[in-house]
KOLTI-911017 format. One record per residue: residue number from 0; x, y, z of N, C-alpha, C in turn; residue in three letters. Coordinates in pm, whole numbers, plus 50000, padded with zeros to 5 digits. Layout:
N
     k   n_east   n_north    n_up   ca_east   ca_north   ca_up   c_east   c_north    c_up     r
   NUM        X         Y       Z         X          Y       Z        X         Y       Z   Ala
...
***
This chain:
112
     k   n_east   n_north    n_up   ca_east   ca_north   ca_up   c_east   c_north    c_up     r
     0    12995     77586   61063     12892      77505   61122    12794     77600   61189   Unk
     1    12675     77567   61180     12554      77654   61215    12482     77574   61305   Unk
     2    12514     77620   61483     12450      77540   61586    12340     77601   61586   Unk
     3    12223     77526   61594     12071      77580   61651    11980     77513   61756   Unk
     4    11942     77618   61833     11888      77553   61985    11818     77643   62079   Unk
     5    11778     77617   62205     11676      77679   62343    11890     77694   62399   Unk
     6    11874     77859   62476     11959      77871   62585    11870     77933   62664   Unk
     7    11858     77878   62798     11781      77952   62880    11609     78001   62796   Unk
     8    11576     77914   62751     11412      77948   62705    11411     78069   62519   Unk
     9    11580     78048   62551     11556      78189   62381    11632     78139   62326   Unk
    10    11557     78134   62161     11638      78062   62078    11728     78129   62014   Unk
    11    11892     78042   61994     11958      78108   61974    11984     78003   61839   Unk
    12    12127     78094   61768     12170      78001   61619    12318     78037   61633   Unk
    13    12432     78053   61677     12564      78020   61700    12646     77928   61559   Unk
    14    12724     78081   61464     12799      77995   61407    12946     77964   61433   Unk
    15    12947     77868   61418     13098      77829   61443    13222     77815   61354   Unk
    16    13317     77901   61339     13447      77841   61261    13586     77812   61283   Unk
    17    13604     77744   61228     13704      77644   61313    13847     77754   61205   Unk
    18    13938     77768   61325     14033      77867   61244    14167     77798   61231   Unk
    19    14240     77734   61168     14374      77684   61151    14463     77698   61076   Unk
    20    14449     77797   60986     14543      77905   60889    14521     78011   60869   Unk
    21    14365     78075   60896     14358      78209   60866    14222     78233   60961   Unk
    22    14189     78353   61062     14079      78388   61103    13960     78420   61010   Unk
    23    13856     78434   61060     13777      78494   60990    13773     78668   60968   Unk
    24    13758     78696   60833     13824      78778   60763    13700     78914   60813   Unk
    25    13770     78999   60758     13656      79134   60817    13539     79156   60685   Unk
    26    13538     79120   60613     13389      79072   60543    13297     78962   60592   Unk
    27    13336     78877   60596     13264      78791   60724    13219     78800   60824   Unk
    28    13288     78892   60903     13253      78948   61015    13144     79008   61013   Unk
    29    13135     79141   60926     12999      79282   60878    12932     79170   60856   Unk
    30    12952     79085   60747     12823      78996   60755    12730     78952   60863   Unk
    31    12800     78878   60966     12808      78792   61098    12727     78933   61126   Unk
    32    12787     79030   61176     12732      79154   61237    12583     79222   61190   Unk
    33    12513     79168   61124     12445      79262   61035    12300     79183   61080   Unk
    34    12362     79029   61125     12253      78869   61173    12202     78872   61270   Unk
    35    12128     78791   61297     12106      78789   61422    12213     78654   61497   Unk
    36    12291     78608   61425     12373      78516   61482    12494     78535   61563   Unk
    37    12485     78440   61648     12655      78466   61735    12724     78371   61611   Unk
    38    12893     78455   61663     12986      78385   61570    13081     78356   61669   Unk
    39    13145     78238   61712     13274      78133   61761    13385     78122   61671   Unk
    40    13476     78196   61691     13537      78088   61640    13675     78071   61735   Unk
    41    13689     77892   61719     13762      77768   61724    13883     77768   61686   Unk
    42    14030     77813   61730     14129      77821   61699    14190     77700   61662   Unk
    43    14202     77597   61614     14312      77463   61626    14424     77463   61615   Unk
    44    14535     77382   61675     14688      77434   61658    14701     77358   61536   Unk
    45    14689     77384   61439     14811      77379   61288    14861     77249   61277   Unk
    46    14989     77246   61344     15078      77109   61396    15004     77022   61432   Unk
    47    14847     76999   61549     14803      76920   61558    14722     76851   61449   Unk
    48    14654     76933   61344     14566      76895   61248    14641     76836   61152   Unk
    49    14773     76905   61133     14854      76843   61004    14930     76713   61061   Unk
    50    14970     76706   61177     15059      76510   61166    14982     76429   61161   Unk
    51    14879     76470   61138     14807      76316   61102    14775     76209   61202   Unk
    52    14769     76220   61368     14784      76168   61429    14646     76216   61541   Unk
    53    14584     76266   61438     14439      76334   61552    14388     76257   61587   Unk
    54    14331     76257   61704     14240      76172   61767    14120     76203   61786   Unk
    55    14009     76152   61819     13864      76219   61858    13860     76286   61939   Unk
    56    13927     76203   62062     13964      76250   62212    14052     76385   62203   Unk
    57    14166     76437   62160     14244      76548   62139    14148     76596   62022   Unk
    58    14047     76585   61965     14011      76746   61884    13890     76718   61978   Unk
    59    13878     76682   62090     13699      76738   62151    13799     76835   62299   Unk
    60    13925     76754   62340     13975      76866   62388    14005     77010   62341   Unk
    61    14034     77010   62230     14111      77111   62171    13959     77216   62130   Unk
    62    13848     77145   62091     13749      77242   62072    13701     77320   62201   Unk
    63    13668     77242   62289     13633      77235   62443    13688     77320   62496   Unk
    64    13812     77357   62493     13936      77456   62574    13917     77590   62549   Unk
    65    13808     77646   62628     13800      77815   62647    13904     77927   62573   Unk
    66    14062     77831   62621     14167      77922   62558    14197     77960   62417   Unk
    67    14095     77836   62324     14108      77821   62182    13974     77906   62100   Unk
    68    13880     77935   62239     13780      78036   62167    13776     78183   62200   Unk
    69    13719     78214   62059     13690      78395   62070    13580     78439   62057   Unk
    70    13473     78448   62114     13372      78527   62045    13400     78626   61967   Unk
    71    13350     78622   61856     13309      78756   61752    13232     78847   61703   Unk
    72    13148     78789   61784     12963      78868   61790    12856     78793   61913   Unk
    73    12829     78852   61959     12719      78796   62006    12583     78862   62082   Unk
    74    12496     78867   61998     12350      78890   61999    12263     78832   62140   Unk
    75    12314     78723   62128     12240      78661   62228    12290     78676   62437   Unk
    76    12431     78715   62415     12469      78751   62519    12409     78907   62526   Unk
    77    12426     78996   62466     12343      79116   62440    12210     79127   62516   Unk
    78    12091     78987   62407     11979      78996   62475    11904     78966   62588   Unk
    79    12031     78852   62657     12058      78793   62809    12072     78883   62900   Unk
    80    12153     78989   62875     12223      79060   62960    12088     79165   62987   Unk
    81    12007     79177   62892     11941      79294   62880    11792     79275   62978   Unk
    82    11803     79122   62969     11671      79039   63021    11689     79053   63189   Unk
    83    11819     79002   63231     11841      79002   63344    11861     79143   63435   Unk
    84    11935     79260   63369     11960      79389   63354    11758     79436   63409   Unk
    85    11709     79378   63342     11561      79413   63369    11482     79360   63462   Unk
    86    11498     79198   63475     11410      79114   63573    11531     79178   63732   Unk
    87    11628     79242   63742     11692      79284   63837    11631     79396   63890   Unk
    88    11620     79503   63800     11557      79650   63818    11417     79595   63891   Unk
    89    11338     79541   63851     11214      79534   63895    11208     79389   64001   Unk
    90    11274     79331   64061     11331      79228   64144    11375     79279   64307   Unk
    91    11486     79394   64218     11578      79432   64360    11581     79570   64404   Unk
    92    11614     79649   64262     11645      79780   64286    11505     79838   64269   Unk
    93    11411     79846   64255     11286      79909   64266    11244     79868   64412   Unk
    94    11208     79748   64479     11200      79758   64550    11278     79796   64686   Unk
    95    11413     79812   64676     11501      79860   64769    11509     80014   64758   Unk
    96    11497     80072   64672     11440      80220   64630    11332     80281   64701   Unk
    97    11225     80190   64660     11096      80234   64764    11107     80226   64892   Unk
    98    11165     80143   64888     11218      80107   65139    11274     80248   65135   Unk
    99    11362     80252   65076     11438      80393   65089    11379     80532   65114   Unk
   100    11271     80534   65000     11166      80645   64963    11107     80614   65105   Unk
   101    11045     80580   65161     10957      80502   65251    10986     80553   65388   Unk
   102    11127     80535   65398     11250      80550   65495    11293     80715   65524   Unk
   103    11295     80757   65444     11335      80871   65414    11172     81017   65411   Unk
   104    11098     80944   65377     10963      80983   65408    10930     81013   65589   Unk
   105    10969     80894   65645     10909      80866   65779    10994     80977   65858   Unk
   106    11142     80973   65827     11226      81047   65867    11202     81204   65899   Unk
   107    11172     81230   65708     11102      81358   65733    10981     81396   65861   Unk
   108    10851     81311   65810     10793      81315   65932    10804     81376   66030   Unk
   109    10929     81283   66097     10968      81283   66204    11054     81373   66256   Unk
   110    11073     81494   66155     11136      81639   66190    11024     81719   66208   Unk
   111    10880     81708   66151     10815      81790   66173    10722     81780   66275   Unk
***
C-alpha cells in the first residue's frame, strides 16, 4: 500500500507492507532505498489472520501497535531531522554563541 500526504508542510509517500509469512526481502529493500519513499512494514501475528475470526476492531489494533512496526527506510525522517537540525542552529545556537562572543569580548576589555 502506497500512503500519500502533507507531514508537517512536506510531502511525503510512505509504503506500507503488511508482513505475515515472510519480511520484505533484501531486493525490495535496494529498491525502497534507491526512492524517495519511506517503507513500514506491519508485522501481523499469523494465528490471528489465519482463524478466521478477524475483526475490524483487532486488525486496526494490531496495525496501530508500535510493537508490530519497523521502519525500513526513511527519507522523510532524514529530511525532518535535517530541517529542524537547521531552524535550531540559527534559532538557538547562533545566537547563544554570539552572547558568548560578546561576553567574552567585554571580558577581554576588561583586562586591558
Amino acid at each position: 500500500m502506497l500512503l500519500v500526504g502533507q507531514f508537517r508542510g512536506v510531502e511525503s509517500r510512505i509504503a506500507v507492507e503488511i508482513k505475515v509469512s515472510h519480511p520484505v526481502d533484501a531486493a525490495k529493500l535496494r529498491k525502497v532505498q534507491k526512492s524517495d519513499i519511506d517503507l513500514l512494514e506491519i508485522e501481523l501475528d499469523r494465528d490471528l489472520m489465519l482463524d478466521g475470526i478477524l475483526t475490524e476492531d483487532t486488525l486496526q489494533k494490531e496495525i496501530l501497535d508500535h510493537k508490530n512496526q519497523l521502519w525500513l527506510h526513511t527519507p522523510l525522517a532524514s529530511r525532518l531531522k535535517s530541517e529542524h537540525d537547521l531552524e535550531f542552529e540559527e534559532r538557538v545556537a547562533k545566537p547563544v554563541l554570539a552572547d558568548q562572543d560578546r561576553k567574552f569580548e567585554e571580558f577581554g576589555q576588561s583586562l586591558t
